[in-house]
Every structure is written in structure tokens, then in C-alpha cells.
VEXDO-634347 format. One record per residue: residue number from 1; y, x, z of N, C-alpha, C in turn. Coordinates in steps of 0.05 Angstrom, whole numbers, plus 5000, padded with zeros to 4 digits. Each point is the difference from the previous one (the first is absolute). Layout:
NUM,Y,X,Z,Y,X,Z,Y,X,Z
...
***
This chain:
1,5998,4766,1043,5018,4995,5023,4985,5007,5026
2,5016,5018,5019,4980,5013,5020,5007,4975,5026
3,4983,4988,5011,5010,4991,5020,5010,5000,5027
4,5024,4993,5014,5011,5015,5015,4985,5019,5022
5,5007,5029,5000,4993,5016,5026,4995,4991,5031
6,5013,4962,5003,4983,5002,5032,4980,4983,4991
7,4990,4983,4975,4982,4993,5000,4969,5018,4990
8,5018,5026,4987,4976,5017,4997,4987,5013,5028
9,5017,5000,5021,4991,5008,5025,4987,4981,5016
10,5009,4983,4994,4986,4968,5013,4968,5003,4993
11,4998,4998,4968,4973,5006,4987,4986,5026,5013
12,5010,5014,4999,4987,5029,5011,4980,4993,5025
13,5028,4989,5021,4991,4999,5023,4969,4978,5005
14,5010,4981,4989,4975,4974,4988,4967,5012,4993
15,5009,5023,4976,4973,5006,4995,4992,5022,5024
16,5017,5008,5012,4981,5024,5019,4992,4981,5024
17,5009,4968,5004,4990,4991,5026,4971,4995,4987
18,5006,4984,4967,4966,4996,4996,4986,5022,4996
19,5007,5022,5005,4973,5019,4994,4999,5006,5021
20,5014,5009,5023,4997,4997,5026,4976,4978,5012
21,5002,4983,4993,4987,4976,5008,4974,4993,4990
22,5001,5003,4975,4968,5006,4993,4986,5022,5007
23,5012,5032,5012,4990,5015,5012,4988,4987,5024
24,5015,4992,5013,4994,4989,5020,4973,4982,5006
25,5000,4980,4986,4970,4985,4984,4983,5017,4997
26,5007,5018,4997,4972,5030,4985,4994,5012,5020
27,5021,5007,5020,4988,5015,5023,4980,4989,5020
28,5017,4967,5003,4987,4973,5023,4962,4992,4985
29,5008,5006,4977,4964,4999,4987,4981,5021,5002
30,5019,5031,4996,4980,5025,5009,4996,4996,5027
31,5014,4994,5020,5003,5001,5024,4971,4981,5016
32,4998,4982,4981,4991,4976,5012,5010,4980,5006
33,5023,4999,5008,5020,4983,5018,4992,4974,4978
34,4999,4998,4975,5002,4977,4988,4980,5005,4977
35,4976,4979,4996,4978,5009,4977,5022,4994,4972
36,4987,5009,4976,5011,4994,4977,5004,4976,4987
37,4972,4986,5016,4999,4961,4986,5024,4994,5018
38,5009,5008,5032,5021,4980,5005,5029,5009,4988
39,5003,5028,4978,5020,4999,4997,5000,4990,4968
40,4980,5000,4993,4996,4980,4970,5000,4969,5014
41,4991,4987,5007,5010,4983,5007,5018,4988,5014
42,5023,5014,5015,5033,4998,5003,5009,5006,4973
43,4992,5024,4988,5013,4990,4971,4996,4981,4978
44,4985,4989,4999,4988,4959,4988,5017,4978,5017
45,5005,5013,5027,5009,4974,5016,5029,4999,5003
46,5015,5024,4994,5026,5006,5016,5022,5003,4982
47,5024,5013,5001,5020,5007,4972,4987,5026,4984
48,5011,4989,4973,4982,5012,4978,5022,5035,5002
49,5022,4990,5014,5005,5026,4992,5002,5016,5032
50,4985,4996,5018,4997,5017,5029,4970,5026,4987
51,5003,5012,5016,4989,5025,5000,4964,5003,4990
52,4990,4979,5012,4970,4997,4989,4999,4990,4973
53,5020,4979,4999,4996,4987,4969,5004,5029,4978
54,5022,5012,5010,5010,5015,4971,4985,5026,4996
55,4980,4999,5030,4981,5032,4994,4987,5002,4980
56,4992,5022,4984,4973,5001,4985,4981,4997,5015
57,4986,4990,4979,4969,4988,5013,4977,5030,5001
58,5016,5015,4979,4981,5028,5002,5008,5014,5030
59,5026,4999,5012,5012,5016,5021,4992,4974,5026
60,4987,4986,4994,4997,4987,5026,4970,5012,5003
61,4982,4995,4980,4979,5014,5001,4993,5022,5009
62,5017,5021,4987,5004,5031,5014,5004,5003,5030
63,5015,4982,5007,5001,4999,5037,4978,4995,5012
64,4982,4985,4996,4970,4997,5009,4989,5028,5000
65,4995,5005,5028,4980,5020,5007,4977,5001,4991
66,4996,5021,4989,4973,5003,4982,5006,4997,4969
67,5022,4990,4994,5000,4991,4967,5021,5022,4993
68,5000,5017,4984,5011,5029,4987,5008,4981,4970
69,5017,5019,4988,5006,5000,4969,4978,4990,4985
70,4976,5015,4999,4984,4996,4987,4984,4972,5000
71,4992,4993,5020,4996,4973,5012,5015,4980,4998
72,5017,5007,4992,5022,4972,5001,5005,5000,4973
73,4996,5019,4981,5008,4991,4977,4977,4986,4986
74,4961,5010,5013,4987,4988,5002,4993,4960,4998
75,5014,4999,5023,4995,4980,5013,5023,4978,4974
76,5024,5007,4999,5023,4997,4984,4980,4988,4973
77,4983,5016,4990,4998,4994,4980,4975,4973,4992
78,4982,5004,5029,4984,4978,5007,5011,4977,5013
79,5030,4995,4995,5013,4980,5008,5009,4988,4985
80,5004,5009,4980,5015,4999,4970,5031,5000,5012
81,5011,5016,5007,5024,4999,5014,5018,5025,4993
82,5022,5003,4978,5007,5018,4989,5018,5012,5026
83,5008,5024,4988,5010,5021,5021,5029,4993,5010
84,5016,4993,4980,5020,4989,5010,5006,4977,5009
85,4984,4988,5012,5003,4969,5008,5006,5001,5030
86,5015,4980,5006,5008,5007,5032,4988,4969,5004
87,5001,5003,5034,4975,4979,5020,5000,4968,4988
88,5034,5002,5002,5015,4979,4996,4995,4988,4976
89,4995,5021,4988,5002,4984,4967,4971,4995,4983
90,4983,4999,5026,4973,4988,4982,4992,4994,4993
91,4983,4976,4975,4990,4987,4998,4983,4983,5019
92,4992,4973,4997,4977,4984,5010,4986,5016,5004
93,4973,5004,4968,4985,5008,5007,5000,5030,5009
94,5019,5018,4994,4998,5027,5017,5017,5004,5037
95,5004,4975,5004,5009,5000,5033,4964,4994,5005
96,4991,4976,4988,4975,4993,5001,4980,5028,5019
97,5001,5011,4965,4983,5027,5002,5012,5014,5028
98,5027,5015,4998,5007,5014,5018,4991,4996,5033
99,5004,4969,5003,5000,4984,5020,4959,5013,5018
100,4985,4989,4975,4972,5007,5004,4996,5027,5006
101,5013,5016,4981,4988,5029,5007,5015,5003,5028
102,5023,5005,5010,5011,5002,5023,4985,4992,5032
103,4996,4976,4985,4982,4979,5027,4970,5013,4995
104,4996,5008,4986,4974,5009,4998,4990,5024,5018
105,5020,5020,4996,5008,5026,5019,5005,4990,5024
106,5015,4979,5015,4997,4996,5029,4970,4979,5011
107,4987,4984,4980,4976,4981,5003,5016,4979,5002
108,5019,4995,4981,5010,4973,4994,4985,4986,4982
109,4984,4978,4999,4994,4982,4979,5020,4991,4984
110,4985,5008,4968,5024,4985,4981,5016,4972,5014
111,5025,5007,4993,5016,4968,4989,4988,4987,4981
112,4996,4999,4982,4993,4985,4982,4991,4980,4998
113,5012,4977,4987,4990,4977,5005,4997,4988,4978
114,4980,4984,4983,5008,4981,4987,5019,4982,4993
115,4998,4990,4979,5029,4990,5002,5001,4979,4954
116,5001,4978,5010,5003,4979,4969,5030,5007,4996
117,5007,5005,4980,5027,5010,4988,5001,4979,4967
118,5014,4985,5004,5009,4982,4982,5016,5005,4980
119,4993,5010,4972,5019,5009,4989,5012,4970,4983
120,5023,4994,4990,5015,4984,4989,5030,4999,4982
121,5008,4989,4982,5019,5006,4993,5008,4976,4970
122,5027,5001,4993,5007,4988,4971,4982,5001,4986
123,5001,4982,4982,4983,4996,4975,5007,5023,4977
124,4986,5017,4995,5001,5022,4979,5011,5025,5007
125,4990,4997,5038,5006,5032,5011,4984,5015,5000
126,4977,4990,4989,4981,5027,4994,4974,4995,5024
127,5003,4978,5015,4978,4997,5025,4976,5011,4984
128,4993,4983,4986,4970,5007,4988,4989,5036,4992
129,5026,5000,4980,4997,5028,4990,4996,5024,5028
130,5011,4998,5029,5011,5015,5023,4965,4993,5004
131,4978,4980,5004,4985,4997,5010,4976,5011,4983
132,5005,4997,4974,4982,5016,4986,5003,5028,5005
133,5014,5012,4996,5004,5029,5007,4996,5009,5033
134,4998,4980,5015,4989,5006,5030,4966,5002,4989
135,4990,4974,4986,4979,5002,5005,4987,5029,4982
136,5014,5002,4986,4984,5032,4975,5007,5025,5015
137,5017,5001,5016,5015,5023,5006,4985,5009,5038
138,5002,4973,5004,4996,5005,5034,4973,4977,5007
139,4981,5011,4994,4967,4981,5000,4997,4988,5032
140,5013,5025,5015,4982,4995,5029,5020,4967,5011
141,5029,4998,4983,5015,4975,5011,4976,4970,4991
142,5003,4985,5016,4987,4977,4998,5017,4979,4994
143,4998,4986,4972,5016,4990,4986,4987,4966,5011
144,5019,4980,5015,4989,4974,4997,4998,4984,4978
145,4969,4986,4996,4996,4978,4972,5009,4977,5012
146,5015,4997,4978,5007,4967,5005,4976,4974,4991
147,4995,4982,5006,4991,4982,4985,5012,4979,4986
148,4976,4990,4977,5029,4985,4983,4968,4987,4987
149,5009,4970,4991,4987,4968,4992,4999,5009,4975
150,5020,5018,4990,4994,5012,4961,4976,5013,4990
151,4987,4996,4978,4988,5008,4992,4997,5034,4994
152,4977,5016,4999,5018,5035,4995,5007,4996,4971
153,5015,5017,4998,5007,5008,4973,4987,5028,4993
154,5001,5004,4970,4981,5020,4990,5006,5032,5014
155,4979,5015,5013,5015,5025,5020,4997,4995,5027
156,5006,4978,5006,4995,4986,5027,4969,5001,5016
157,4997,5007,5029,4983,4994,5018,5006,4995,5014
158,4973,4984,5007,5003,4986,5027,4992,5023,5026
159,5026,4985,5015,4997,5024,5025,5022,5034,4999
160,5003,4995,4976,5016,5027,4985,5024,4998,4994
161,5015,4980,4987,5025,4988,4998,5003,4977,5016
162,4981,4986,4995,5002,4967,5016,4971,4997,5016
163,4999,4985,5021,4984,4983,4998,4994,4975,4988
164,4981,4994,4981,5010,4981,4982,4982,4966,5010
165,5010,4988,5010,4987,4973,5025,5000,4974,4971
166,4987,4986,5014,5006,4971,4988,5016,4986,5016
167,5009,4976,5003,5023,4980,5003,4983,4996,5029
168,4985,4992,5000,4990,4996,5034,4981,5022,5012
169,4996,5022,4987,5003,5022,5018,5030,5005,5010
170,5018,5004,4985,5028,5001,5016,5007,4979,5021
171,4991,4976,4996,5012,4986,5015,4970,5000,5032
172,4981,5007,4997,4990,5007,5017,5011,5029,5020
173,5008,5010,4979,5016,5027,5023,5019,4996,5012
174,5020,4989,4993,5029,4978,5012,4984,4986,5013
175,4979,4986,5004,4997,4982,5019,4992,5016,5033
176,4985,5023,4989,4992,5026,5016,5027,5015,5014
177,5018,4999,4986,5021,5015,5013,4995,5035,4984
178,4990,4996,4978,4992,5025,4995,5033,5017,4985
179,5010,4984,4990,5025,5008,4985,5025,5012,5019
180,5009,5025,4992,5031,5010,5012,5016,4976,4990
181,4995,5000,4979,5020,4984,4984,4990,4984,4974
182,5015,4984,4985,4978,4993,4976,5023,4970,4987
183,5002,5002,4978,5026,4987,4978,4977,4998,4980
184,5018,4979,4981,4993,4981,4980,5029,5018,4978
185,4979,5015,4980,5022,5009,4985,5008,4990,4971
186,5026,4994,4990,5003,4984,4976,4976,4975,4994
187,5004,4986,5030,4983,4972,4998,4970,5009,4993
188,4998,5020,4997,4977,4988,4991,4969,5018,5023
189,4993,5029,4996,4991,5005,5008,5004,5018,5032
190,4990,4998,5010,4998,5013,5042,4995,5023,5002
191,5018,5019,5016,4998,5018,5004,5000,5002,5026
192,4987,5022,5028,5007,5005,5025,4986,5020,4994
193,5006,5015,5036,4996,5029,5010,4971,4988,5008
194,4980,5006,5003,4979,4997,5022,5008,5023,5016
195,4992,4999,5040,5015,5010,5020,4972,5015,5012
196,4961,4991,4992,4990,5012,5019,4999,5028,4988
197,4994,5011,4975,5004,5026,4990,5020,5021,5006
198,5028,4984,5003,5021,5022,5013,4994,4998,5034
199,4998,4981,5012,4993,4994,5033,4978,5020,4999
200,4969,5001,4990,4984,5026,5001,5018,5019,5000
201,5013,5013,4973,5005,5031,4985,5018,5004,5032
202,5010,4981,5007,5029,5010,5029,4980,5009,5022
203,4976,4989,5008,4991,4994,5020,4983,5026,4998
204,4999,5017,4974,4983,5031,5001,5018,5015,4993
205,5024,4991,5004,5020,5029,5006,5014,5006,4981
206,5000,4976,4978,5013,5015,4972,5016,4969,4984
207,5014,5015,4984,5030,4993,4992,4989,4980,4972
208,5015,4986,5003,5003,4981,4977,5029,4990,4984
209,4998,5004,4969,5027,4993,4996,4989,4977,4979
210,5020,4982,4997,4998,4975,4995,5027,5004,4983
211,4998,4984,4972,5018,4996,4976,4998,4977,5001
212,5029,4986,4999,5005,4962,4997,5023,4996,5002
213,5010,4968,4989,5023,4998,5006,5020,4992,5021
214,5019,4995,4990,5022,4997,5034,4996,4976,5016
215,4989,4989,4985,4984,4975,5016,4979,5008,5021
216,4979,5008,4986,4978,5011,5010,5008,5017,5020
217,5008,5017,4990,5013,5029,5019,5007,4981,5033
218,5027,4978,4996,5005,4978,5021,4979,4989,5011
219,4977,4990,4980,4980,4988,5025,4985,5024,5016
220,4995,5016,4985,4980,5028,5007,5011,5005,5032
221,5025,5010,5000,5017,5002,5024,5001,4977,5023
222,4996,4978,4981,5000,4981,5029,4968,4993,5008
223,4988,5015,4989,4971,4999,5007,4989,5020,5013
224,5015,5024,5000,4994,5030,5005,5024,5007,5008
225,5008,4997,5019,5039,5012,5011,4993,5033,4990
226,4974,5015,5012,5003,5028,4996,5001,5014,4982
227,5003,4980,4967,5004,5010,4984,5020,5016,4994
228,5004,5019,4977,5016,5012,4996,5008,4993,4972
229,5024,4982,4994,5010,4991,4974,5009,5026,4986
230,5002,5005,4977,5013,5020,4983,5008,4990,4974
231,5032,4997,4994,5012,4986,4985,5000,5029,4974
232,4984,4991,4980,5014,5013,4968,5014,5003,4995
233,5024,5018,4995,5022,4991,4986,5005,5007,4975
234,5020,4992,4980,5002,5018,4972,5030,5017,5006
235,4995,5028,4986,5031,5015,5004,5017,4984,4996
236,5004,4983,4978,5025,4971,5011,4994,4983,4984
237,5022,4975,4990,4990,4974,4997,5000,5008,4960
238,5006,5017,4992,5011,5005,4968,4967,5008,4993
239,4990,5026,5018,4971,5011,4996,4981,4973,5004
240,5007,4981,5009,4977,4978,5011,4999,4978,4979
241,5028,5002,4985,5006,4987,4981,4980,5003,4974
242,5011,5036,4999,4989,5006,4976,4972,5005,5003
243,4991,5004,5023,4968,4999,4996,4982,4973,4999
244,5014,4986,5006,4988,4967,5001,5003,4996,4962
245,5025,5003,4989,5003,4992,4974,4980,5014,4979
246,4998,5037,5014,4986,5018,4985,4967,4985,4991
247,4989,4991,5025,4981,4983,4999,4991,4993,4970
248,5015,4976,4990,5004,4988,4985,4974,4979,4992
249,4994,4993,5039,4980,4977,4995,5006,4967,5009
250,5022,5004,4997,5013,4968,5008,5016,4998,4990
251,5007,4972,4990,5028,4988,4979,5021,4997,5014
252,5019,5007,4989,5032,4996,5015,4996,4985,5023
253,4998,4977,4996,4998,4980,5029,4994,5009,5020
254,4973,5014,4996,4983,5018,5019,5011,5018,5016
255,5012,5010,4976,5007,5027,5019,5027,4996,5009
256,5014,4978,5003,5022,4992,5010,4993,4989,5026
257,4979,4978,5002,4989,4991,5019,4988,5023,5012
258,4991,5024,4992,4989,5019,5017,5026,5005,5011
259,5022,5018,4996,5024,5013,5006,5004,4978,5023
260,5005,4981,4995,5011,4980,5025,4985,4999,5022
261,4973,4998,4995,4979,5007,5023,5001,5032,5019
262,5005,5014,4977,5005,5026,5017,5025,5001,5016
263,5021,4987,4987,5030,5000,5020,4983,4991,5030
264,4997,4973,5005,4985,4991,5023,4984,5019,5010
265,4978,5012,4991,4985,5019,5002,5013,5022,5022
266,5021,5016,4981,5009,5018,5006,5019,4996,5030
267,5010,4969,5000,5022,4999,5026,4977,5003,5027
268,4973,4997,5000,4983,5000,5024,4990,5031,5005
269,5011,5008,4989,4995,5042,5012,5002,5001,5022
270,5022,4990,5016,4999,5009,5025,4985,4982,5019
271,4980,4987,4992,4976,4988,5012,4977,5025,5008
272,4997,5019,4989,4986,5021,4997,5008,5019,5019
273,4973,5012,5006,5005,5023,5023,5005,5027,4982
274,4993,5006,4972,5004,5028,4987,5019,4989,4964
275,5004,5013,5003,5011,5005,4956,4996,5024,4987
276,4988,4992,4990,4987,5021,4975,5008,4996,4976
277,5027,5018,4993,5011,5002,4973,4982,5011,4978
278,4993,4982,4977,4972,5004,4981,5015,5019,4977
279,5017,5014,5007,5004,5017,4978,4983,5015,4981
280,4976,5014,5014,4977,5009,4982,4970,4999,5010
281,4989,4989,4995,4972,4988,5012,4991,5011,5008
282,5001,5031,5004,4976,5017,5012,5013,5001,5028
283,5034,5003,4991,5012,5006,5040,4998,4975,5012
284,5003,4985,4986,5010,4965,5016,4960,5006,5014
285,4981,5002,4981,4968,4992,5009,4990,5023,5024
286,5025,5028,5003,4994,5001,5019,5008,5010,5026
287,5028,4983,4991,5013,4979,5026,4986,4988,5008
288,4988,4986,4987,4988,4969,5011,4968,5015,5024
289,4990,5022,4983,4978,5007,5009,5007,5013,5032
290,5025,5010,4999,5002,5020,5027,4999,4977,5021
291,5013,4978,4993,5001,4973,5021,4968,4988,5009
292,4986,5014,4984,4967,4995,5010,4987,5017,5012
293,5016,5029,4999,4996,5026,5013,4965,5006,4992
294,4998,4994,4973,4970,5012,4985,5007,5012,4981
295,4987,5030,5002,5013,5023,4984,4988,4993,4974
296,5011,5015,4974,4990,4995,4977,4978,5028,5004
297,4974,4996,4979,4984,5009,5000,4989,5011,4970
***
């Protein structure tokens, strides 16, 4: 079904204002009139569908005096930034990148900032599995140890999975103020964040992500407003179902009392500043990684 002749002219007219208009962007950048970081950054700040957002990022490049075909597809490729990607539609970490190289060409010092990114989510969304695969996949991310009153278990080090304390070393660090946060889990044994290891890793410029639960995640935030929460999610409640049951390390009860915990779980999403649908662990791990803006290596 063709759709009607004045809306095909309507469209017509539409696309020749935006190509008109991103010409325009191209000329104001060869010209000078406007550098490239301020029209990459009107396109991060402004409507996704005005003229900077929808440019290619290769044809904004090309307008920079001095940068030819060859150079830009150069540069393109030391960005990790495929050819058809327009301003608008960047990634984190490749606005990141773009952002640096740009500013770099006028003597802008990076943006870049550190930054604790809290990842969290339902019981059997895969938190753990999303964090192992940060840590094997992306080394340079700095994964926070929790401490915990438990003994290690076999595989376990200290300093490497846990810090592993006695009962009044913990309660000497709570008395210190050393803890983000810190719970008594299934009665029995203590778990918290210690805060001077991430307070250092922030204070030399680099990113920390932190795995815990929605509890934790809540105190973390009210201890650190600048955190950045990031809620797990599962593609829906049937996949969360069947991966909790697939398990098959808890008895009915269990995993009923899990399911109920995740309903609750799941109604506090919009407590969170991001969502990260855990459909397949490599994209969800690096989602999570662009929000730390540390490239994989």
C-alpha cells in the first residue's frame, strides 16, 4: 500500500531540510564558525533527531580542516567507531573516546571522570555471572571486595574475592566508619563494602564497579549520592523463572521464597539511574563497562 502522494511530498520535503541542515553543520565546522566537540556536544545535549545528532560521525570528521578521507577513516578506526554510526547514536564509552580525541585537537583536557557504578538486580539475574565476565574479559575495570566474618571456602582468597576479617576486626571497621555499607546475612555471618579502597581507586582517576544487593545498592547511594546505580534486569519474569529453577540448587520452598523476593526486588527498578537488560552476558558486561568508560583491552 503506497502511502498517500501529499504525505510522500511532505517526506521528501523533510528529508531535503535534514540534509540541508547537516550541510550546514559541515560548512559552520570547515568554516570555523563552530569546532567539532561543540557540535558533538549539542548533539549529546539536544534532540536526538536535529541536525548534529543524526550526522555521521565519519562526515563530521571530514569537515575538520586538515582531516581528508584517509585520516578520518584512520582515526574512525582508532575510535572503535564504525562507519555508519551517526553523533547521536553513540555509545558511553565511544562519546567518551570521541569526546577526548576532539578536545584533544583544540587543548581540551579529557572529561573523564571517575566514577563507582553499582551494579544490582533480582535474585538469579545473573549479577554474579555479568561480574565475572567483567572481571576475565575487561582486567583494567576495578572490581570492589566485599568483606565478610565467613570463613574462605576452597578457591577463595583473601583480598581476591573477600576480604576475609574476624568478628572484631569487622566491628573495629564499623566503629572506624570504614564500611559503605555492611548486613548480617541469613543471621548468621557479616558482610560490608569497605569505602577507603574505592575512596583511593576515585581519588587517582579511575572507576570502580561494585556487585551487591538492593539493599546495599540503597545504603551505597545514601553514602555516596554520586553513585551510579545500575539495575540487572532478566528479558522477563518466565526467563527469570526458568533460570532460577534451571539452577536446581534450592528446594521448592526456596525457590518460591526466591520468586517472591524477586517480585519486591524487581518493583524498585526505578530507584536506579540505568537498566541493563541481561539477555546475554557479554552485551549486558559491556553495557555495564561503557558506564565506566574503560575500554576493554
Amino acid at each position: 500500500m503506497k502511502p498517500p502522494e501529499v504525505d510522500r511530498a511532505a517526506g521528501s520535503r523533510a528529508a531535503v531540510a535534514a540534509r540541508r541542515a547537516r550541510a550546514e553543520v559541515k560548512r559552520q565546522v570547515a568554516s570555523r564558525e563552530r569546532t567539532a566537540l561543540a557540535v558533538a556536544e549539542s548533539a549529546w545535549a539536544g534532540d536526538p533527531a536535529a541536525a548534529e545528532a543524526t550526522l555521521r560521525v565519519s562526515e563530521l570528521l571530514k569537515s575538520i580542516p586538515t582531516l581528508g578521507p584517509t585520516r578520518t577513516e584512520r582515526i574512525m578506526a582508532d575510535l572503535g567507531i564504525a562507519a555508519s554510526k551517526r553523533v547521536g547514536g553513540l555509545g558511553v564509552r565511544q562519546r567518551a573516546e570521541l569526546r577526548d580525541y576532539l578536545g584533544a585537537r583544540q587543548g581540551v583536557a579529557p572529561r573523564r571522570q571517575s566514577r563507582l557504578v553499582v551494579l544490582a538486580g533480582p535474585t538469579a539475574v545473573g549479577k554474579g555471572t555479568v561480574s565475572r565476565h567483567i572481571r576475565e574479559a575487561y582486567p583494567d575495570v576495578l572490581l570492589s571486595v566485599s568483606a565478610t566474618t565467613r570463613p574462605p571456602r576452597p578457591g577463595e582468597f583473601d583480598g581476591e574475592h573477600y576480604y576475609f576479617l574476624s568478628d572484631a576486626e569487622f566491628d573495629a571497621m564499623i566503629e572506624r566508619g570504614e564500611f559503605l555499607e555492611h548486613a548480617t546475612v541469613h543471621n548468621a555471618s557479616r558482610y560490608g563494602t569497605p569505602r577507603p579502597p574505592i575512596d583511593r581507586a576515585l581519588a587517582d582517576g579511575k572507576s570502580v564497579l561494585l556487585e551487591i544487593d538492593l539493599q546495599g545498592a540503597r545504603a551505597v547511594k545514601a553514602a555516596m549520592p554520586e553513585a551510579l546505580l545500575v539495575f540487572l534486569l532478566p528479558p522477563s519474569w518466565d526467563e527469570l523463572v526458568r533460570r532460577l529453577v534451571g539452577r536446581g540448587t534450592e528446594s521448592a520452598e526456596e525457590q518460591q521464597r526466591r520468586l517472591d523476593t524477586a517480585k519486591v526486588e524487581l518493583a524498585a527498578q526505578d530507584e536506579f539511574d540505568v537498566k541493563v537488560v541481561n539477555r546475554d552476558v557479554s552485551q549486558a558486561a559491556r553495557e555495564v563497562v561503557e558506564l565506566l568508560a574503560v575500554p576493554k583491552i
